[in-house]
PyMOL Python script that loads the backbone (N, CA, C, O; Angstrom):
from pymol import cmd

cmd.read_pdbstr("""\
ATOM      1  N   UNK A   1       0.853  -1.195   0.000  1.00  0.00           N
ATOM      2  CA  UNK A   1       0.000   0.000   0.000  1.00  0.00           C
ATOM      3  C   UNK A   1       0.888   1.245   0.000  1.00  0.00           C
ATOM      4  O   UNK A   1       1.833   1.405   0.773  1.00  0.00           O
ATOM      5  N   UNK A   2       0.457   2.200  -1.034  1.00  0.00           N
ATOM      6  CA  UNK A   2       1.287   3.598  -1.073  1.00  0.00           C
ATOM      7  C   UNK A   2       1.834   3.963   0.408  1.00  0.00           C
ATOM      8  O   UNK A   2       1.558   2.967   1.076  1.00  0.00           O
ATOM      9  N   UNK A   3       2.314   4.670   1.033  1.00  0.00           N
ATOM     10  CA  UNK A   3       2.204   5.922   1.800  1.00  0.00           C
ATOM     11  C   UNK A   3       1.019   6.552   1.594  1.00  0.00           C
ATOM     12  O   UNK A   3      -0.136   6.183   1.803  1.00  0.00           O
ATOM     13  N   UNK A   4       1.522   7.672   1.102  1.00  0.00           N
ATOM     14  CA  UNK A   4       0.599   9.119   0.225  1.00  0.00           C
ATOM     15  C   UNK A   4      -0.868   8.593  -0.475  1.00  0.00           C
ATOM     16  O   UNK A   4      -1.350   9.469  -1.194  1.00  0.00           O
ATOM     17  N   UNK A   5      -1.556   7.521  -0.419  1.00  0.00           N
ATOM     18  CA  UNK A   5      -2.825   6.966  -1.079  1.00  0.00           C
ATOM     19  C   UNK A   5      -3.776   6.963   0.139  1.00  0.00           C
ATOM     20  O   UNK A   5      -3.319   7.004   1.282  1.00  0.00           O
ATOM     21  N   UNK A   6      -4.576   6.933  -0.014  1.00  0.00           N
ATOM     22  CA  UNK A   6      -6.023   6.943   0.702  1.00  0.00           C
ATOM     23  C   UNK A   6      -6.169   5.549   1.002  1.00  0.00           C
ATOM     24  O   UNK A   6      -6.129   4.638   0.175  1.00  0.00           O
ATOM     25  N   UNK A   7      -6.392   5.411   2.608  1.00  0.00           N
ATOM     26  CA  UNK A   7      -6.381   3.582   3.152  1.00  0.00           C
ATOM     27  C   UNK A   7      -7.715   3.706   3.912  1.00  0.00           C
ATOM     28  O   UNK A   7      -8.284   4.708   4.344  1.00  0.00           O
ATOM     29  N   UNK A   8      -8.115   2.163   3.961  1.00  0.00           N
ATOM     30  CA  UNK A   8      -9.008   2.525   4.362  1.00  0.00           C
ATOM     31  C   UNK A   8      -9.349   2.781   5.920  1.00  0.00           C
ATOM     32  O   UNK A   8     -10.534   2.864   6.245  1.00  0.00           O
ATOM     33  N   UNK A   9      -8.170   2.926   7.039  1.00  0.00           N
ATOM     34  CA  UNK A   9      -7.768   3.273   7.880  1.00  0.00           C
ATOM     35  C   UNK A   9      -8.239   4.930   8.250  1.00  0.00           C
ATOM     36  O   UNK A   9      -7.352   5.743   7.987  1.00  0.00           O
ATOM     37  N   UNK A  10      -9.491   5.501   8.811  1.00  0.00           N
ATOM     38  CA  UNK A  10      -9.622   6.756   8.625  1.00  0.00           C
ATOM     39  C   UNK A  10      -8.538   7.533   9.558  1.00  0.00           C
ATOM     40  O   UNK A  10      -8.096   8.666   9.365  1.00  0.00           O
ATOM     41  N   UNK A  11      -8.204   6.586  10.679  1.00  0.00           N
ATOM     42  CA  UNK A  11      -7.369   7.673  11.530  1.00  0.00           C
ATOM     43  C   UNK A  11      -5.665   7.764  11.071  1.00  0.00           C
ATOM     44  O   UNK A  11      -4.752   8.259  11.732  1.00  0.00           O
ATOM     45  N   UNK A  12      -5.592   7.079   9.649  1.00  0.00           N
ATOM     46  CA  UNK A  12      -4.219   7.102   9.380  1.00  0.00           C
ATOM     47  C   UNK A  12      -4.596   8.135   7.629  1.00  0.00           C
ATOM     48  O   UNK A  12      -3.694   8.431   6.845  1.00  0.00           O
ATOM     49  N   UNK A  13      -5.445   8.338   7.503  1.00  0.00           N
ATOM     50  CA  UNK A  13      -5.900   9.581   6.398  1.00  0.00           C
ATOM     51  C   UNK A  13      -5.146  10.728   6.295  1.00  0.00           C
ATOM     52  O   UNK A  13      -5.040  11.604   7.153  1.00  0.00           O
ATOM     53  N   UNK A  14      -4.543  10.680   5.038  1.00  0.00           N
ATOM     54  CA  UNK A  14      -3.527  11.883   4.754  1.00  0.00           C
ATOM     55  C   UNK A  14      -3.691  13.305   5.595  1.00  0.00           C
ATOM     56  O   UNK A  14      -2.841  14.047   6.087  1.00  0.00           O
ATOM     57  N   UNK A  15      -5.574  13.394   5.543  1.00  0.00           N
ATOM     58  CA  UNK A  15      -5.282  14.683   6.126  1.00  0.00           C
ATOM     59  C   UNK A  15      -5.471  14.296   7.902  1.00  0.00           C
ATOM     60  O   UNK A  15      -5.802  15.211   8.655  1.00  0.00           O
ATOM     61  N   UNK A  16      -5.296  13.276   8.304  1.00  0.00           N
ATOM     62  CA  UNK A  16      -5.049  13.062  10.114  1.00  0.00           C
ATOM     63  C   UNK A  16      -3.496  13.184  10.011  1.00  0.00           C
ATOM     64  O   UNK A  16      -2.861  13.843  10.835  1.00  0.00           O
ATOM     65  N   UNK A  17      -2.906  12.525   8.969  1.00  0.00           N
ATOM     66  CA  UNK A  17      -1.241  12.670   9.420  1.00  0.00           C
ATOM     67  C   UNK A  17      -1.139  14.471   8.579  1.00  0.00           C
ATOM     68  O   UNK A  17       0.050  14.663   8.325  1.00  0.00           O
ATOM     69  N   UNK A  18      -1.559  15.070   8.363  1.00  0.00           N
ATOM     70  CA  UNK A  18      -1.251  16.475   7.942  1.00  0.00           C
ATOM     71  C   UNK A  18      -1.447  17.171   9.506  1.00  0.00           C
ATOM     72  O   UNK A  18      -0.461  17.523  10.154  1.00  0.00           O
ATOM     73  N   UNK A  19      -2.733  17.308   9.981  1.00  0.00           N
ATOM     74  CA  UNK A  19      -2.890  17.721  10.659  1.00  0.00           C
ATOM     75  C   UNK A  19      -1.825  17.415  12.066  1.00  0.00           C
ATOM     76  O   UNK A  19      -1.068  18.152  12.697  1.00  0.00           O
ATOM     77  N   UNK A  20      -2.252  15.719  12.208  1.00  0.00           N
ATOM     78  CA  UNK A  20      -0.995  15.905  13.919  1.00  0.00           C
ATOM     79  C   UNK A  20       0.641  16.402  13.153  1.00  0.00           C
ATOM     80  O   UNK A  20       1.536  16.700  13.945  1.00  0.00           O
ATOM     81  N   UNK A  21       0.918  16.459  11.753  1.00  0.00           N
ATOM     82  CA  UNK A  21       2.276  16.417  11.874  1.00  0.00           C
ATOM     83  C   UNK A  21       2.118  18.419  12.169  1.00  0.00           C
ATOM     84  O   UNK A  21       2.603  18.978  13.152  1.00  0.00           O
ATOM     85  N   UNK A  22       1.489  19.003  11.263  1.00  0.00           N
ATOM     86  CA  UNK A  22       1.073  20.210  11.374  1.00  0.00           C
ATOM     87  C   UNK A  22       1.677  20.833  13.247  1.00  0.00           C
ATOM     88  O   UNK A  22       2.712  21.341  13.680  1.00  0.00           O
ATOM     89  N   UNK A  23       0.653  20.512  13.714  1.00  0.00           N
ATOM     90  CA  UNK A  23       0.782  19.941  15.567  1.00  0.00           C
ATOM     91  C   UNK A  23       2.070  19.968  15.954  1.00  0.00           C
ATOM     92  O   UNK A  23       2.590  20.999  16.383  1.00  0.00           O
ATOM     93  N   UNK A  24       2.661  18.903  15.844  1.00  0.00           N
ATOM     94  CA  UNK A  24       4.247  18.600  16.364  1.00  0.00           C
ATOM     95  C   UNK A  24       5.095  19.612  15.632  1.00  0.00           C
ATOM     96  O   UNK A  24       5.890  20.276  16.299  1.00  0.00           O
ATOM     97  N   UNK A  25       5.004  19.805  14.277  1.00  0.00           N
ATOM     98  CA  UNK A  25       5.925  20.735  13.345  1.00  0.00           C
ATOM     99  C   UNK A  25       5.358  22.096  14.224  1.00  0.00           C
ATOM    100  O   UNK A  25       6.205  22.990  14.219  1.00  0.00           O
ATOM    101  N   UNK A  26       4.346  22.381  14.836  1.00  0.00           N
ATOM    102  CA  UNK A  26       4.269  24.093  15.562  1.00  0.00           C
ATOM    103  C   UNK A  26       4.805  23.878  16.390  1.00  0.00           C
ATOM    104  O   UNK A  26       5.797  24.606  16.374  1.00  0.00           O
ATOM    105  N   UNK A  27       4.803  23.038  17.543  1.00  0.00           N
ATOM    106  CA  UNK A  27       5.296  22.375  18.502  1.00  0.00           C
ATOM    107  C   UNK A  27       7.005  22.744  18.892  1.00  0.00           C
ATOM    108  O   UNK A  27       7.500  23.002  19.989  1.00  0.00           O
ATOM    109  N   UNK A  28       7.644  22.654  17.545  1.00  0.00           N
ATOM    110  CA  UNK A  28       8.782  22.559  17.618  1.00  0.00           C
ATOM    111  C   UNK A  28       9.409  23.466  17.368  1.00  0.00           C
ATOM    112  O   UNK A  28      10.627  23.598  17.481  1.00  0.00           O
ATOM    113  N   UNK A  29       8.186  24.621  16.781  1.00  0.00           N
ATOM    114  CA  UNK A  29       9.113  25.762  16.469  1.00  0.00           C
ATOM    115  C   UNK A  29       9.548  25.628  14.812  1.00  0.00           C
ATOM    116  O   UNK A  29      10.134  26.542  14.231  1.00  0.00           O
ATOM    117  N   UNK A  30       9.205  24.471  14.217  1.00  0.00           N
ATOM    118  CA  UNK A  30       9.905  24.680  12.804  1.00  0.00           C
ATOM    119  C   UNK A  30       9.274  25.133  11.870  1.00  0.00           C
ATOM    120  O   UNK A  30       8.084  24.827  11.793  1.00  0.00           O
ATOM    121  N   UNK A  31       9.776  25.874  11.018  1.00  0.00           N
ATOM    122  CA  UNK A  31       8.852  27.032  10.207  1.00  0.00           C
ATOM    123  C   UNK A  31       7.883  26.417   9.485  1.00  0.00           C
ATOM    124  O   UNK A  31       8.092  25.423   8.789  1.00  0.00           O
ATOM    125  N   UNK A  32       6.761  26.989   9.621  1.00  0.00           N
ATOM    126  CA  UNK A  32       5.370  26.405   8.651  1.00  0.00           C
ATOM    127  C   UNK A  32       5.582  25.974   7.667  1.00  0.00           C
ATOM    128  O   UNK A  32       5.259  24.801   7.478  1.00  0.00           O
ATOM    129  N   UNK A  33       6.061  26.543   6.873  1.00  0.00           N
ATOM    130  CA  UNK A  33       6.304  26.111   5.087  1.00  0.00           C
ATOM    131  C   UNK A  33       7.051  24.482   4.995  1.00  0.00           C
ATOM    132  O   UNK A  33       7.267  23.971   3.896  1.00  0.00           O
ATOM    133  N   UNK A  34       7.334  23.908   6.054  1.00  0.00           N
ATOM    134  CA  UNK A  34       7.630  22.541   6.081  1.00  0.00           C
ATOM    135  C   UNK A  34       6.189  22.031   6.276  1.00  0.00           C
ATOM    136  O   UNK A  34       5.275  22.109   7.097  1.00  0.00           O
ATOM    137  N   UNK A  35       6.561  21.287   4.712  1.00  0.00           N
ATOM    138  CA  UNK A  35       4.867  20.252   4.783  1.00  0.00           C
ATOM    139  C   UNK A  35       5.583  18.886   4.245  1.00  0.00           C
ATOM    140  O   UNK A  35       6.676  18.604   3.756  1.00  0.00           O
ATOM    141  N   UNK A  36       4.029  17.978   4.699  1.00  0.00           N
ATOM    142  CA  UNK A  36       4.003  16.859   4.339  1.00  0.00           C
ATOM    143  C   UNK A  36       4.445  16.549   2.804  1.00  0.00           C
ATOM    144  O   UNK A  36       5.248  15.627   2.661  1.00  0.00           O
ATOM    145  N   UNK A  37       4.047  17.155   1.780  1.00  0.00           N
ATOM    146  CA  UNK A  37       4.953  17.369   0.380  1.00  0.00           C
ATOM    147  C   UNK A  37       6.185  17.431   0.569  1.00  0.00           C
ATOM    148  O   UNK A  37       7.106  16.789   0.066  1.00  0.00           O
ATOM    149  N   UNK A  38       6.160  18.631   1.689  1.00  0.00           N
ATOM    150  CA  UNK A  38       8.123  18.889   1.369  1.00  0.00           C
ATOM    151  C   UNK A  38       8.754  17.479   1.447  1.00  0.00           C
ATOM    152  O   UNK A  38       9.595  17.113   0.626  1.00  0.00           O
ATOM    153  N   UNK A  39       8.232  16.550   2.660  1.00  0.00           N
ATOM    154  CA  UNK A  39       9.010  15.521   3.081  1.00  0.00           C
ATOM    155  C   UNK A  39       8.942  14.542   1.935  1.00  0.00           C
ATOM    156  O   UNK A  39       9.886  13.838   1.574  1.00  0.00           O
ATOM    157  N   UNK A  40       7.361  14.569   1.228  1.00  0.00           N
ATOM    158  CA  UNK A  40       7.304  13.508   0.155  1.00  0.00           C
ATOM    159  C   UNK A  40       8.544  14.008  -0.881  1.00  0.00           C
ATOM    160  O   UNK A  40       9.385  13.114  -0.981  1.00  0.00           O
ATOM    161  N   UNK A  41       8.848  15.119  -1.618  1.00  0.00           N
ATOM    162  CA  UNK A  41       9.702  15.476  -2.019  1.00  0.00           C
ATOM    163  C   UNK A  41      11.110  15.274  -2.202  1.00  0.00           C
ATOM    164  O   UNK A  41      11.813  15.071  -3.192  1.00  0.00           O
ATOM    165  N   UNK A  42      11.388  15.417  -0.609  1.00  0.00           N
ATOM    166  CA  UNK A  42      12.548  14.735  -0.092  1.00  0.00           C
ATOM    167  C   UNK A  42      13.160  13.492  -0.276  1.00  0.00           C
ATOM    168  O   UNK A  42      14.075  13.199  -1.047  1.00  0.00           O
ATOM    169  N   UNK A  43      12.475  12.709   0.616  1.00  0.00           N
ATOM    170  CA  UNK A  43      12.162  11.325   0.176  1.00  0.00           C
ATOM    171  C   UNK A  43      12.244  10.792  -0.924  1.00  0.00           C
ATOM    172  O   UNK A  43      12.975   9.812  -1.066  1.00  0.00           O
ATOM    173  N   UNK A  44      11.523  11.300  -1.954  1.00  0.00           N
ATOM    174  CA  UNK A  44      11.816  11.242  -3.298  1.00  0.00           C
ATOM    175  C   UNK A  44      12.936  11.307  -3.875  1.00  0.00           C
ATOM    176  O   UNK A  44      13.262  10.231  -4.378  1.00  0.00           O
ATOM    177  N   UNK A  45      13.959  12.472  -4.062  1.00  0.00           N
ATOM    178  CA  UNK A  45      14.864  12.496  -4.417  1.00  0.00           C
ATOM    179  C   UNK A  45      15.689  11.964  -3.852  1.00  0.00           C
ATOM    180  O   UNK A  45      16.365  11.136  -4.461  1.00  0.00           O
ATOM    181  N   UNK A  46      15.989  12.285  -2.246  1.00  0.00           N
ATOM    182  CA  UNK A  46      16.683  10.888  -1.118  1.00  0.00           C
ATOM    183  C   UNK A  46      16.993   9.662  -2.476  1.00  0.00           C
ATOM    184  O   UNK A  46      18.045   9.305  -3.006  1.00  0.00           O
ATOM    185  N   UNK A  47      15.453   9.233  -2.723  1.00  0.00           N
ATOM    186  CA  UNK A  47      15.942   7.665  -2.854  1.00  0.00           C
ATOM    187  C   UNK A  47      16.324   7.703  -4.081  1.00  0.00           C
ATOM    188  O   UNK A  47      16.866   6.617  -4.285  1.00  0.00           O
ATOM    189  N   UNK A  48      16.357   8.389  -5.107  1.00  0.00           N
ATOM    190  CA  UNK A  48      16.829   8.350  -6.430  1.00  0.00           C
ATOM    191  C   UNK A  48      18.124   8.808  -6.164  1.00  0.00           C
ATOM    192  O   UNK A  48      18.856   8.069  -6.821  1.00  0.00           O
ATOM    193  N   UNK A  49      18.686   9.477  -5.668  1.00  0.00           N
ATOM    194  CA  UNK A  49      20.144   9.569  -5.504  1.00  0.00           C
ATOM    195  C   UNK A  49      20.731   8.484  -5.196  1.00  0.00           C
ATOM    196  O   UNK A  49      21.790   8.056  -5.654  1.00  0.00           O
ATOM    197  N   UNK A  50      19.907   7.921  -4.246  1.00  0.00           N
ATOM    198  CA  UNK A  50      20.744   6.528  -3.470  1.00  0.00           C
ATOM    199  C   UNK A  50      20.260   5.652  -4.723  1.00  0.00           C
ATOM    200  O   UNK A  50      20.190   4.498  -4.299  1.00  0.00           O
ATOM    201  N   UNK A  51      20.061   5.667  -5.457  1.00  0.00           N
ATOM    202  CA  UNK A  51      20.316   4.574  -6.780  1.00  0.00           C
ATOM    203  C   UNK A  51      18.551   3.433  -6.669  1.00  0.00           C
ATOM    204  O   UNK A  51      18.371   2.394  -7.305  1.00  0.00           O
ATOM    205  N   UNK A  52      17.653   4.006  -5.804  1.00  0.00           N
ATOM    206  CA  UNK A  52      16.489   3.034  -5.567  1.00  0.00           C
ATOM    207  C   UNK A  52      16.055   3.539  -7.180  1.00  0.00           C
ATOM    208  O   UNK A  52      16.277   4.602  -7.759  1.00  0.00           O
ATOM    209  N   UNK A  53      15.081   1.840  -7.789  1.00  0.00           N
ATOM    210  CA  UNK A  53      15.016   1.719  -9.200  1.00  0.00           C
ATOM    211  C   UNK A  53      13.460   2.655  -8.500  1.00  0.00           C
ATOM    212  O   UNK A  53      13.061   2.763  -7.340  1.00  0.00           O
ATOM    213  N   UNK A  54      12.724   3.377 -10.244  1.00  0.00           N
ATOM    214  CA  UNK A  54      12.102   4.281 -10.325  1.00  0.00           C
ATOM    215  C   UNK A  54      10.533   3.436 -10.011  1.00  0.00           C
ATOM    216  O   UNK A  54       9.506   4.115  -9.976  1.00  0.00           O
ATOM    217  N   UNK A  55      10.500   2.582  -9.887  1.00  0.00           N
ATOM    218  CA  UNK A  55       9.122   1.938  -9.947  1.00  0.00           C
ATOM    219  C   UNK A  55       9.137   1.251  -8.407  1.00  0.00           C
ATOM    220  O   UNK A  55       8.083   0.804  -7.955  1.00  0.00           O
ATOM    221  N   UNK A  56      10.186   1.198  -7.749  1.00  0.00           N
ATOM    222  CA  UNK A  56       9.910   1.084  -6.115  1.00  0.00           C
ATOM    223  C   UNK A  56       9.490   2.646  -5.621  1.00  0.00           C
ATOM    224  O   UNK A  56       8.418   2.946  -5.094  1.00  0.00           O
ATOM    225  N   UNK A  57      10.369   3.367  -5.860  1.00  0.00           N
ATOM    226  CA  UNK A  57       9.804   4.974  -5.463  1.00  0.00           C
ATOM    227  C   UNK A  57       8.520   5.276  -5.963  1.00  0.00           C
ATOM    228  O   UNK A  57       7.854   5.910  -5.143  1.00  0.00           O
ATOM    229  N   UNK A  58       7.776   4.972  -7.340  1.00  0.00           N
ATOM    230  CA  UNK A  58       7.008   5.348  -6.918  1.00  0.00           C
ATOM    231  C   UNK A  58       5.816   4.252  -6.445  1.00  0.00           C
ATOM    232  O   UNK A  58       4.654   4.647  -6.541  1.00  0.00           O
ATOM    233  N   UNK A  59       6.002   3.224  -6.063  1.00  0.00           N
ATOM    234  CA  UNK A  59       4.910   2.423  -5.344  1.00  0.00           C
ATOM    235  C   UNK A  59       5.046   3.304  -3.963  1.00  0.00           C
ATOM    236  O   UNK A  59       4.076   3.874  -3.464  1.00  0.00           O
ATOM    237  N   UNK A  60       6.299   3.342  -3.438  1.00  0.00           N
ATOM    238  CA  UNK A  60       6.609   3.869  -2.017  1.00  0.00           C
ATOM    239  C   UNK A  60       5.413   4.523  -1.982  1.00  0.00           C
ATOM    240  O   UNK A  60       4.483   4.164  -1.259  1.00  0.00           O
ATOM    241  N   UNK A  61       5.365   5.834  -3.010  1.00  0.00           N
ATOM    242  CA  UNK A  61       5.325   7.601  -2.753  1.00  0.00           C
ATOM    243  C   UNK A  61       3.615   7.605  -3.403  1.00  0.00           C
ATOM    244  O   UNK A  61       2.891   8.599  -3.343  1.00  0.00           O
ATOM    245  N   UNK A  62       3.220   6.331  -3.984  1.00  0.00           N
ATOM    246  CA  UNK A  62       1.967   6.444  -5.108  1.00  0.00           C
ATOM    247  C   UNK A  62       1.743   7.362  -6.058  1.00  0.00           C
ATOM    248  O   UNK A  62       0.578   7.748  -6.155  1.00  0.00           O
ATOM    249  N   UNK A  63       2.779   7.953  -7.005  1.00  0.00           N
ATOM    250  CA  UNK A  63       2.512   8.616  -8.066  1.00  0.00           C
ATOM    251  C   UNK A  63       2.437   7.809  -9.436  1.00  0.00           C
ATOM    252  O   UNK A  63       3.159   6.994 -10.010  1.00  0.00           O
ATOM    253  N   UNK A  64       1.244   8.415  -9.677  1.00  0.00           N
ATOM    254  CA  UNK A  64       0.553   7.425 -10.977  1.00  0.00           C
ATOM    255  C   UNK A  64       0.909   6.993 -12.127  1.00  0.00           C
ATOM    256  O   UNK A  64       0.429   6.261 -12.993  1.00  0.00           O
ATOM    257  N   UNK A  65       2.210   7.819 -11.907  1.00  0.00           N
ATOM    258  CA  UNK A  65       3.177   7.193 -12.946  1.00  0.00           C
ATOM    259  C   UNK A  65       4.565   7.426 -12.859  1.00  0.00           C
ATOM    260  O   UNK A  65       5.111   8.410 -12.360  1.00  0.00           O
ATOM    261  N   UNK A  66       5.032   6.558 -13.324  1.00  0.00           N
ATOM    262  CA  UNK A  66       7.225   6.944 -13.595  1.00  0.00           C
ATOM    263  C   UNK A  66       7.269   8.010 -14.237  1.00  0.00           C
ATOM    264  O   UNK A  66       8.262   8.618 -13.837  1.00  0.00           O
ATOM    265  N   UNK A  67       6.693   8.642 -15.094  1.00  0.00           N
ATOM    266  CA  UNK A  67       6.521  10.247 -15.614  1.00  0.00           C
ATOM    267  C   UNK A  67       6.645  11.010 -15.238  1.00  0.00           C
ATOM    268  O   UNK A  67       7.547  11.844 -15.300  1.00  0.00           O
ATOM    269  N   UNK A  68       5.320  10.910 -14.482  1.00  0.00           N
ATOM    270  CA  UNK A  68       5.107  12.121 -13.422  1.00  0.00           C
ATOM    271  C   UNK A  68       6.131  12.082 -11.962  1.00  0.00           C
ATOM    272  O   UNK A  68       6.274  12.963 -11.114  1.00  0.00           O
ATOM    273  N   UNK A  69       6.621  11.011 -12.027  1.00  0.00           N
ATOM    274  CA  UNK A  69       7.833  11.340 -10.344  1.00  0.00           C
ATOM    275  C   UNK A  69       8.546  11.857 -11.029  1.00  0.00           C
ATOM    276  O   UNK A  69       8.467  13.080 -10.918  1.00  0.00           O
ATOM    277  N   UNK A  70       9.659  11.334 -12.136  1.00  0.00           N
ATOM    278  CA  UNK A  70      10.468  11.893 -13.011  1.00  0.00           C
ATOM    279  C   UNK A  70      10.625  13.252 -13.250  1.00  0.00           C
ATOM    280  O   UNK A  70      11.682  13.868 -13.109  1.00  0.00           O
ATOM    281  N   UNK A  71       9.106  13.913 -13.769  1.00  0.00           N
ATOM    282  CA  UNK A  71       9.203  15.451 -13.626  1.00  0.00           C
ATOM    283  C   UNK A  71       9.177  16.240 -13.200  1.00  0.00           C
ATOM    284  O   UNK A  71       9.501  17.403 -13.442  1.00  0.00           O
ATOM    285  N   UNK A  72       8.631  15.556 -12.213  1.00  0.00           N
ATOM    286  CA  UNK A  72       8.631  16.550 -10.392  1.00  0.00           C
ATOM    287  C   UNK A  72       9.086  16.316 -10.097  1.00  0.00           C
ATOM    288  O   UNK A  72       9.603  17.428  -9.994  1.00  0.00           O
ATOM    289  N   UNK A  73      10.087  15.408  -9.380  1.00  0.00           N
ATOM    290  CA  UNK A  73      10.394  15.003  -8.510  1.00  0.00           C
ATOM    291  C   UNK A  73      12.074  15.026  -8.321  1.00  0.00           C
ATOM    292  O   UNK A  73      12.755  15.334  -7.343  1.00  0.00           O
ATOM    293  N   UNK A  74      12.501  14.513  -9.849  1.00  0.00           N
ATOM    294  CA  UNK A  74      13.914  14.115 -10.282  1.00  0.00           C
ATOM    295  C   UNK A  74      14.491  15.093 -10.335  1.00  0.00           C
ATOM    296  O   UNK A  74      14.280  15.914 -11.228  1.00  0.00           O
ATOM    297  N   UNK A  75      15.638  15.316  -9.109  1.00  0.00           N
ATOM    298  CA  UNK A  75      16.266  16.390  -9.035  1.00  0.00           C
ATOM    299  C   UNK A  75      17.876  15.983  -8.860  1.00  0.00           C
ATOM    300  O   UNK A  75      18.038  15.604  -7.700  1.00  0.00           O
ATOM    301  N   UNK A  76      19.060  15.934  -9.582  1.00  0.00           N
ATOM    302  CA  UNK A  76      20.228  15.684  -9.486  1.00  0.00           C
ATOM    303  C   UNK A  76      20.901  16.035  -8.520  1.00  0.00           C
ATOM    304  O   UNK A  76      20.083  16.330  -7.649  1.00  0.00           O
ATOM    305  N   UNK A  77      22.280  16.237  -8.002  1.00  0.00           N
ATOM    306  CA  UNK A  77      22.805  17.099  -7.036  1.00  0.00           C
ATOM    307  C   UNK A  77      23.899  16.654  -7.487  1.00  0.00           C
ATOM    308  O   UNK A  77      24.104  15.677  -8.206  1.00  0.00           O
ATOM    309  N   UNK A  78      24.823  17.627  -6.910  1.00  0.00           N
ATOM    310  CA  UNK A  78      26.722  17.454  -7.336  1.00  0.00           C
ATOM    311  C   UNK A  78      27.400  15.979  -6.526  1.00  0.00           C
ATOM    312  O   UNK A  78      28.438  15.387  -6.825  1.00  0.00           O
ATOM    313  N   UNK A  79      26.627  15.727  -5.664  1.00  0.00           N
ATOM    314  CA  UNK A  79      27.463  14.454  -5.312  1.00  0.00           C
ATOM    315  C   UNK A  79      26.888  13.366  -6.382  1.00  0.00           C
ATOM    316  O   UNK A  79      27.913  12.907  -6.887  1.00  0.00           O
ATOM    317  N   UNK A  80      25.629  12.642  -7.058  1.00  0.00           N
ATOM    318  CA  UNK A  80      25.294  12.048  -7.745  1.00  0.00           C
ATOM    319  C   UNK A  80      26.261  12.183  -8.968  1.00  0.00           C
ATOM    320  O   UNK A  80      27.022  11.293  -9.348  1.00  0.00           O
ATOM    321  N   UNK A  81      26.103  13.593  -9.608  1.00  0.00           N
ATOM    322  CA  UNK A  81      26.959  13.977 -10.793  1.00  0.00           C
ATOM    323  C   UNK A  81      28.297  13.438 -10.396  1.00  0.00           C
ATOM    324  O   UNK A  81      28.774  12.738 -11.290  1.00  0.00           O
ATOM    325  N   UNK A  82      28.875  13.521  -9.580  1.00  0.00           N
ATOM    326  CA  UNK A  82      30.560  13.268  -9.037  1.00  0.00           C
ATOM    327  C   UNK A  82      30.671  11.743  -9.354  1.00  0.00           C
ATOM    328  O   UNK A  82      31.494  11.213 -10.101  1.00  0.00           O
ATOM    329  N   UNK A  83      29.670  11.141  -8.631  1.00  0.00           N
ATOM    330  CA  UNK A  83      29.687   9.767  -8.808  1.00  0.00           C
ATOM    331  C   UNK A  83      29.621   9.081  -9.676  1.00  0.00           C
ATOM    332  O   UNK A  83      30.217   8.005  -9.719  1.00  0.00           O
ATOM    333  N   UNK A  84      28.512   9.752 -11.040  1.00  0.00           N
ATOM    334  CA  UNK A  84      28.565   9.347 -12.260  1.00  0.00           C
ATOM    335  C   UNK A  84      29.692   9.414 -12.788  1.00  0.00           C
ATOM    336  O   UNK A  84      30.158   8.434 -13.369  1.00  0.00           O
ATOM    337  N   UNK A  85      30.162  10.238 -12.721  1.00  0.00           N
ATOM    338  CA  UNK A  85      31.898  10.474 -14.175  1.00  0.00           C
ATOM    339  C   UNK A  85      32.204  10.205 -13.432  1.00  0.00           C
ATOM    340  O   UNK A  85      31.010  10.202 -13.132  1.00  0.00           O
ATOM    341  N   UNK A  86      33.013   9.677 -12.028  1.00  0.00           N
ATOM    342  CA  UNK A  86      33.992   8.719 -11.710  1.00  0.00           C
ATOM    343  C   UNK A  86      33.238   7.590 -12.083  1.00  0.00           C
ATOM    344  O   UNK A  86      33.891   6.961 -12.916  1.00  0.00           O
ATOM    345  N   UNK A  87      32.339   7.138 -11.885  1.00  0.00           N
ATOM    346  CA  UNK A  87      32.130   5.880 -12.570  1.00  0.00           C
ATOM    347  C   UNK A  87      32.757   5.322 -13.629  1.00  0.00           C
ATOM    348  O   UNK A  87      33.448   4.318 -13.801  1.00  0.00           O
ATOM    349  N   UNK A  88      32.216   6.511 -14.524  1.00  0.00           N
ATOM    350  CA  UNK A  88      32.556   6.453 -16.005  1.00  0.00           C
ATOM    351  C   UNK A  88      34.299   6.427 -16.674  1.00  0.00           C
ATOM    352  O   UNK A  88      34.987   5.876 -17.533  1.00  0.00           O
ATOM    353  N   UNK A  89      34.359   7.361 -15.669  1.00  0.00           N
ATOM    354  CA  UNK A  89      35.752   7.786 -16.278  1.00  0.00           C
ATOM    355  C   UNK A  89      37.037   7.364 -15.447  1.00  0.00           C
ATOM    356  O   UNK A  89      38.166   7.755 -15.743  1.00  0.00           O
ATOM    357  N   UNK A  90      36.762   6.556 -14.414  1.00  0.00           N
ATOM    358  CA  UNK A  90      37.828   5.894 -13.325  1.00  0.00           C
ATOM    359  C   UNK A  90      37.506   4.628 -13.026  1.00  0.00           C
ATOM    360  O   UNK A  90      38.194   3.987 -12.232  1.00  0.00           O
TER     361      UNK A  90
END
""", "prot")
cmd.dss("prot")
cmd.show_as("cartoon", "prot")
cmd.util.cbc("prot")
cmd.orient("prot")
């Protein structure tokens, strides 16, 4: 079962974990604009850096397609890039 999908669990419902995380995230003092996206986000790219194949991420994350994570989601960084051309080239 996704994460991020609708279960039929009502007290585990995207918007019950929005809300208590909402809660704990005021709680702590950490700035609002950290949302449940941001983390899906994260997560996301997290695991594509670390080399996880594109069709476990998105069962993880439930986006409806390898497309759509790909274009949102797929974001490179200089250590990935580093790793590629030494790959390649060492």
């Amino acid at each position: 079962q996704p994460i991020f999908k609708r279960v039929k669990y009502e007290w585990i419902s995207l918007g019950n974990i929005e809300r208590v995380f909402t809660v704990i995230r005021d709680m702590a003092g950490i700035d609002p604009s950290l949302t449940i996206h941001c983390i899906r986000h994260t997560v996301a790219s997290k695991l594509m850096t670390a080399g996880v194949d594109i069709s476990t991420i998105q069962s993880i994350g439930g986006w409806a397609s390898p497309s759509t994570l790909l274009s949102i989601y797929a974001h490179s960084n200089e250590k990935a890039k580093e790793k590629a051309m030494k790959g390649v080239l060492f």
